[in-house]
LOLUM-745422 format. One line per field, with one value per residue (C-alpha): x, y, z. Coordinates in steps of 0.05 Angstrom, whole numbers. Last residue first. Layout:
<sites>
px = X|...
py = Y|...
pz = Z|...
</sites>
This chain:
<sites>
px = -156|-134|-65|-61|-30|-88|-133|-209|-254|-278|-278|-358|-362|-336|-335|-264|-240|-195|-142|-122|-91|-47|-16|15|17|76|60|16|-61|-68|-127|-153|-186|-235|-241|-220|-242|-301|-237|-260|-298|-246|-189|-232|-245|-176|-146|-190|-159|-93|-91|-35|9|-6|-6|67|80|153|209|269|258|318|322|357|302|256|235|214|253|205|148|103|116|79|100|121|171|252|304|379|436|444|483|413|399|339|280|244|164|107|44|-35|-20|-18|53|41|25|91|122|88|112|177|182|161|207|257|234|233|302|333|291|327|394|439|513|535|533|473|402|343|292|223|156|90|21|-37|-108|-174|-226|-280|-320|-371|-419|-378|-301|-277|-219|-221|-175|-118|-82|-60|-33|3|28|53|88|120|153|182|220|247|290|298|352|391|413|370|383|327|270|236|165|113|50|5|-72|-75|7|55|30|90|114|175|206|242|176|176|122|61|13|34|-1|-55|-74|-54|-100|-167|-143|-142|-208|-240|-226|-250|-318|-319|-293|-356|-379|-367|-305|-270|-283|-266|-207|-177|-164|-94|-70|0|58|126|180|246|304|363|419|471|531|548|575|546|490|474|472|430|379|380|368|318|283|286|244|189|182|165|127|84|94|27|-36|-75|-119|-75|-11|45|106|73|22|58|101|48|24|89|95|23|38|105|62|13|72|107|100|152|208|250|322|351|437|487|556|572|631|603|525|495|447|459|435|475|428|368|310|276|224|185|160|108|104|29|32|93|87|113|180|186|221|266|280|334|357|423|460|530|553|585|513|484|536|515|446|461|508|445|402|451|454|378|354|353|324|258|254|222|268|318|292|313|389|384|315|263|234|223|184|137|139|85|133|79|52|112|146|89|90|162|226|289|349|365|429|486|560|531|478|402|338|284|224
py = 910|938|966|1041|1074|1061|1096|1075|1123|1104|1041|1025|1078|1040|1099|1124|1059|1018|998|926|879|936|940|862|839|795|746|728|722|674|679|601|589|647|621|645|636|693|743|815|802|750|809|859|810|791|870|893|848|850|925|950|897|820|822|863|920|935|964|949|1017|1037|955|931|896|866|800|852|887|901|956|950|1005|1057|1115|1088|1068|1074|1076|1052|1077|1023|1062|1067|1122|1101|1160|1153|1141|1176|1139|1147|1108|1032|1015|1036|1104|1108|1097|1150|1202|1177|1190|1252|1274|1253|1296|1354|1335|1339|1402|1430|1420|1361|1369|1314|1304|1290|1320|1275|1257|1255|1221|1235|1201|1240|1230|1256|1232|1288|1319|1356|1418|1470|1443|1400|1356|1291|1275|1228|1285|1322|1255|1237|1310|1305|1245|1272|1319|1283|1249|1310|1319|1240|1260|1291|1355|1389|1463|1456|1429|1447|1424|1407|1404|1369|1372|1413|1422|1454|1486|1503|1509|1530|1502|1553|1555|1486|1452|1411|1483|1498|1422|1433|1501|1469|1414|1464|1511|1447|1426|1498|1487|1418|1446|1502|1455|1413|1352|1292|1310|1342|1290|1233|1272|1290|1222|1211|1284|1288|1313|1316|1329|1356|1356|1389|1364|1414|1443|1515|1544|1495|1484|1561|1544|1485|1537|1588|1528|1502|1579|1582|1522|1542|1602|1569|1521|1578|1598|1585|1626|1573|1607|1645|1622|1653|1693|1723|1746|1774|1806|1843|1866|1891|1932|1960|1983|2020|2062|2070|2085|2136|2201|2245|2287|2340|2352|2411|2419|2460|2450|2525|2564|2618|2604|2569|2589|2536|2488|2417|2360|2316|2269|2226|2188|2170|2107|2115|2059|2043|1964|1946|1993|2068|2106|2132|2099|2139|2119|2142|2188|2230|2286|2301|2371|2366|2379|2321|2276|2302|2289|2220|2216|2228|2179|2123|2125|2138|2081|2027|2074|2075|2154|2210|2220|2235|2297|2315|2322|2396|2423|2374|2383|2461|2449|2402|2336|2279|2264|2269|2333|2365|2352|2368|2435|2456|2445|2489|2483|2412|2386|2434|2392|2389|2444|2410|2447|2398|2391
pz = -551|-609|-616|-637|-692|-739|-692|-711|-726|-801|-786|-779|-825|-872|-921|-914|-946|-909|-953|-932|-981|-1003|-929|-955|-882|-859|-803|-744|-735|-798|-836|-856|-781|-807|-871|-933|-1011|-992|-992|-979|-923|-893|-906|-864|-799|-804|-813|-766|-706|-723|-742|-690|-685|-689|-762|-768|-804|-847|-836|-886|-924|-968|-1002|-944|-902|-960|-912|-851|-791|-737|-730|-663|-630|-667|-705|-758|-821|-804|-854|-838|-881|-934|-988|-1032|-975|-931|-933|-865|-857|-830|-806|-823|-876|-894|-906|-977|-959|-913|-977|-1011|-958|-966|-1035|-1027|-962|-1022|-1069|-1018|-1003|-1072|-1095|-1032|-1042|-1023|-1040|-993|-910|-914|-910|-871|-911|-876|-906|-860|-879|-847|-816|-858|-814|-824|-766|-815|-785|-806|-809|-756|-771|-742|-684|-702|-751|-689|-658|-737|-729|-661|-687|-745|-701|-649|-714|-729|-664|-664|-721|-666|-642|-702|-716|-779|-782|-852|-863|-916|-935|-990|-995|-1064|-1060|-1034|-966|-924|-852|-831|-762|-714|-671|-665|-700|-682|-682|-753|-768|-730|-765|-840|-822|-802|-862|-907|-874|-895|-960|-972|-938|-994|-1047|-1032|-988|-1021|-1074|-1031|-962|-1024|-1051|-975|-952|-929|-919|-944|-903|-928|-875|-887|-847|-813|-771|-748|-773|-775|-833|-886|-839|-859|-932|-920|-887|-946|-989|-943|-948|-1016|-1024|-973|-1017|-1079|-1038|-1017|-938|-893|-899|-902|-959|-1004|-998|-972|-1005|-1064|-1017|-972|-1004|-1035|-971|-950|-1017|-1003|-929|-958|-1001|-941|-903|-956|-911|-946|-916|-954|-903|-914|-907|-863|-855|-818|-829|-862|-857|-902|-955|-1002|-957|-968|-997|-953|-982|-934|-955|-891|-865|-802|-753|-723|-737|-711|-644|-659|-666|-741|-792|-834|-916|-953|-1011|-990|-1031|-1007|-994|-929|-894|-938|-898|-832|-847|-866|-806|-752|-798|-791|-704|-706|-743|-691|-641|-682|-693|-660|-602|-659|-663|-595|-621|-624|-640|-648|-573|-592|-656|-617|-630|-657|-710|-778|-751|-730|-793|-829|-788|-807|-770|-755|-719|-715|-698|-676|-690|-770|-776|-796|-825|-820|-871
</sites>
């Protein structure tokens, strides 16, 4: 409990208050109680107790001075002293530790905000927090987008090795994948194996594209979990928001969409969502891309033969295709990606970089 005079300060204190401050009766008296608080919160709690001292009644909260995880919350109570001196605005202040209370709340939050085992933002949250950013780029434009983030073969390392194993590569991918971002980004776990990310602030869409590609280089190296190195890698879809009424259900579907067209093009790559207007859309992260025969239908990229699987995509299509010889597969040309989904279990594959060009 204090005892406070408007124009005085303190004049009187009792031991919780000493106890829960750290001060000695004689440093509280006068302004030195304030000593006691977070400086942010000593400017309003000074005219709370001067507005209880007028007659008001006040119900706060005070935070006492400490590092982030030692503050003290208090419940601070305070109405005019009936036994006031003439001429003085006097008023008692009731004070009530509430940190563990306070603890709990924060903990809660927590949890409803983040998900359980990555600890990353929930996709509930992760939507509110686009919205909230879209509403800022209303006021201050700048680019923003969304990245969706799939891992490419999580089912089979699931499904192989046990949920436990499973789990522990999704905290091993959500890791890398907090580790690629800026540290203005939000990260988010959506889905079983899914993730996603907000860039916000962007100068330029190459911003975001940056970081796909540290993801697809995180993603490169296997995932350690236990004993298991597993070769997960990542496909990356990014939609880019407009000038339009885009929300945030609207750009995580597109991210989607994007994701599952970067799939098709053979994973372990990201790939832009094209507006049906014509707006270009890119597909990659390696330098061999060029435009391809369905340029103009939202994703004109496409992969060429001599690119990045030239060599393991002849050797693979003659194994799967008895009909051709090895004269009969061309080394140049338009690849159909579905004609070559390299199964997690040719080990012989299994760590190869699709991004790379093979020697």
């Amino acid at each position: 409990m204090l005892k406070y005079v408007s124009g005085t300060g303190v004049i009187g204190a009792n031991e919780e208050w000493v106890r829960l401050s750290g001060l000695r009766p004689s440093q509280s008296f006068g302004d030195g109680w304030l000593e006691a608080l977070e400086p942010d919160q000593r400017g309003a709690a000074r005219r709370d107790l001067d507005r209880a001292a007028r007659g008001g009644v006040v119900a706060t909260e005070w935070r006492l001075a400490g590092t982030a995880s030692s503050s003290r919350w208090l419940a601070v109570r305070a109405s005019g002293d009936q036994d006031r001196d003439a001429g003085d605005e006097v008023c008692v202040a009731v004070l009530i530790d509430v940190t563990a209370q306070k603890l709990r709340e924060r903990e809660l939050l927590h949890r409803a905000a983040h998900d359980s085992l990555t600890g990353l933002l929930t996709k509930a949250m992760f939507v509110a927090e686009v919205e909230r950013a879209l509403a800022r780029r209303e006021r201050r434009p700048a680019g923003l987008a969304v990245l969706f983030v799939d891992l490419d073969r999580f089912k089979p390392i699931n499904d192989h090795y046990g949920h436990a194993l499973g789990d522990a590569v999704l905290v091993e991918a959500a890791r890398r994948l907090a580790g690629c971002v800026r540290p203005s980004d939000a990260v988010a776990r959506v889905g079983g194996d899914e993730f996603a990310v907000l860039c916000e602030d962007l100068s330029e869409p190459e911003d975001a594209l940056r970081v796909a590609r540290r993801v697809l280089d995180a993603a490169s190296v296997p995932l350690r979990a236990g004993s298991l190195a597993a070769m997960a890698g990542v496909s990356i879809g990014v939609a880019f928001a407009g000038a339009g009424d885009d929300t945030a259900e609207l750009l995580l579907g597109r991210s989607d969409q994007a994701m599952y067209r970067a799939k098709q093009l053979g994973r372990g790559r990201f790939a832009v969502y094209g507006s049906p207007a014509g707006e270009p859309s890119i597909a990659g992260a390696a330098d061999d891309l060029e435009p391809g025969p369905d340029a103009g239908e939202g994703f004109p990229w496409r992969q060429r033969r001599d690119g990045i699987m030239s060599h393991i995509c002849n050797a693979v299509l003659m194994l799967l295709d008895g009909r051709h010889g090895p004269d009969a597969v061309p080394t140049t040309g338009w690849l159909d990606p579905t004609m070559v989904e390299l199964d997690a279990a040719l080990a012989g594959l299994r760590n190869v970089d699709p991004r790379r060009p093979t020697a």
